[in-house]
C-alpha positions as CSV (number, residue, x, y, z in Angstrom):
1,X,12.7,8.2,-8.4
2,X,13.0,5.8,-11.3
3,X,16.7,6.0,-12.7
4,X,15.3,5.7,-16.4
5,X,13.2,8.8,-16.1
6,X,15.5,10.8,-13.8
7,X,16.7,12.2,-16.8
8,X,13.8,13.1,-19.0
9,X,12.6,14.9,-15.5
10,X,16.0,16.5,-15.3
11,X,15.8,18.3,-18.8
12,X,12.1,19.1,-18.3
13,X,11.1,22.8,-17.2
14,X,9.6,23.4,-14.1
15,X,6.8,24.5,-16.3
16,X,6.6,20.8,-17.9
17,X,6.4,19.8,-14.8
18,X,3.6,22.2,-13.2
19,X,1.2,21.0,-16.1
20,X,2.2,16.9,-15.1
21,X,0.9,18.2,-11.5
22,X,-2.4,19.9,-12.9
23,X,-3.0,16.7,-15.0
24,X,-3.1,14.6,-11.5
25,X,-5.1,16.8,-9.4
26,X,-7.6,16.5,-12.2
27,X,-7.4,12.9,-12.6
28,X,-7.5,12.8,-8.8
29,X,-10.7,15.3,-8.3
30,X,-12.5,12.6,-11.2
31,X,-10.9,9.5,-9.2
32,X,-12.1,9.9,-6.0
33,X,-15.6,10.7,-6.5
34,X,-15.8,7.5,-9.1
35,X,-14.3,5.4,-6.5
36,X,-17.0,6.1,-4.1
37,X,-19.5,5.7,-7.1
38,X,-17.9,2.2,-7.8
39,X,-17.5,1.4,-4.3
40,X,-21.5,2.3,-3.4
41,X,-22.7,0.5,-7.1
42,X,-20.5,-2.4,-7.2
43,X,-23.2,-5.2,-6.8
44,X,-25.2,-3.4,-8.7
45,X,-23.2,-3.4,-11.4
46,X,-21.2,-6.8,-11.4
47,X,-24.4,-8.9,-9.7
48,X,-26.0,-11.8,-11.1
49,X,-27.7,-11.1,-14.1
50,X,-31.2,-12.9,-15.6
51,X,-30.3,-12.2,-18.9
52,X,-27.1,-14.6,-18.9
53,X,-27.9,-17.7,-17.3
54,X,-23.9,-19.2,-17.8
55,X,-22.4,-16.4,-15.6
56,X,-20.6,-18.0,-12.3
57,X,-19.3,-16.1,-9.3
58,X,-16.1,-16.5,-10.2
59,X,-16.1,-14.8,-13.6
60,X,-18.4,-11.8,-12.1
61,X,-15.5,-11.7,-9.2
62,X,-13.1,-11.7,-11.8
63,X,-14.6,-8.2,-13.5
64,X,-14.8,-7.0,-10.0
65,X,-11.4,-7.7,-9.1
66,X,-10.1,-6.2,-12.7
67,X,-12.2,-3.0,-12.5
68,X,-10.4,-2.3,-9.0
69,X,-7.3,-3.5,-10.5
70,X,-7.8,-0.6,-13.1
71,X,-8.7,1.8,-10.3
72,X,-5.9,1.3,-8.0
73,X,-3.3,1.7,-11.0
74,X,-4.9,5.1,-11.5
75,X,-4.9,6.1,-8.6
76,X,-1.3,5.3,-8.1
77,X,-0.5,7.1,-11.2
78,X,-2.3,10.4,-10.2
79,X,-0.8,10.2,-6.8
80,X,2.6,9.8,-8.0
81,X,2.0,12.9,-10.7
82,X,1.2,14.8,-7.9
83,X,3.6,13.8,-5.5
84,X,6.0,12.1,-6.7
85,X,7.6,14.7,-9.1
């Protein structure tokens, strides 16, 4: 466990923490199904578009790679609600 919130964890009721736990099932029963969503759409959604000529590969890689970026921190943070307290 981090040592700078061991004791903000310490002084919190087992209550506190019950509704920390809640909070990341939640945000992991929304997660999940979005990442499948994201996963199944993702050219779809970040593909070449007619409308703006100047896009490259890169730069639609780039959104990709950021929107997964996103993702993955989320899912780390629900996972550690859940778990790690």
């Amino acid at each position: 466990m981090n040592p700078h919130l061991a004791p903000l964890f310490a002084t919190m009721s087992s209550e506190g923490q019950l509704v920390l736990k809640f909070i990341g099932v939640f945000g992991l029963i929304v997660l999940i199904p979005a990442g499948i969503l994201l996963f199944k759409n993702q050219n779809r959604w970040f593909g070449r578009s007619g409308d703006t000529p100047s896009e490259t590969s890169g730069s639609l890689t780039y959104g990709l790679a950021q929107t997964w970026l996103v993702y993955v921190g989320l899912m780390h943070l629900m996972l550690w609600l859940v778990f790690g307290l």
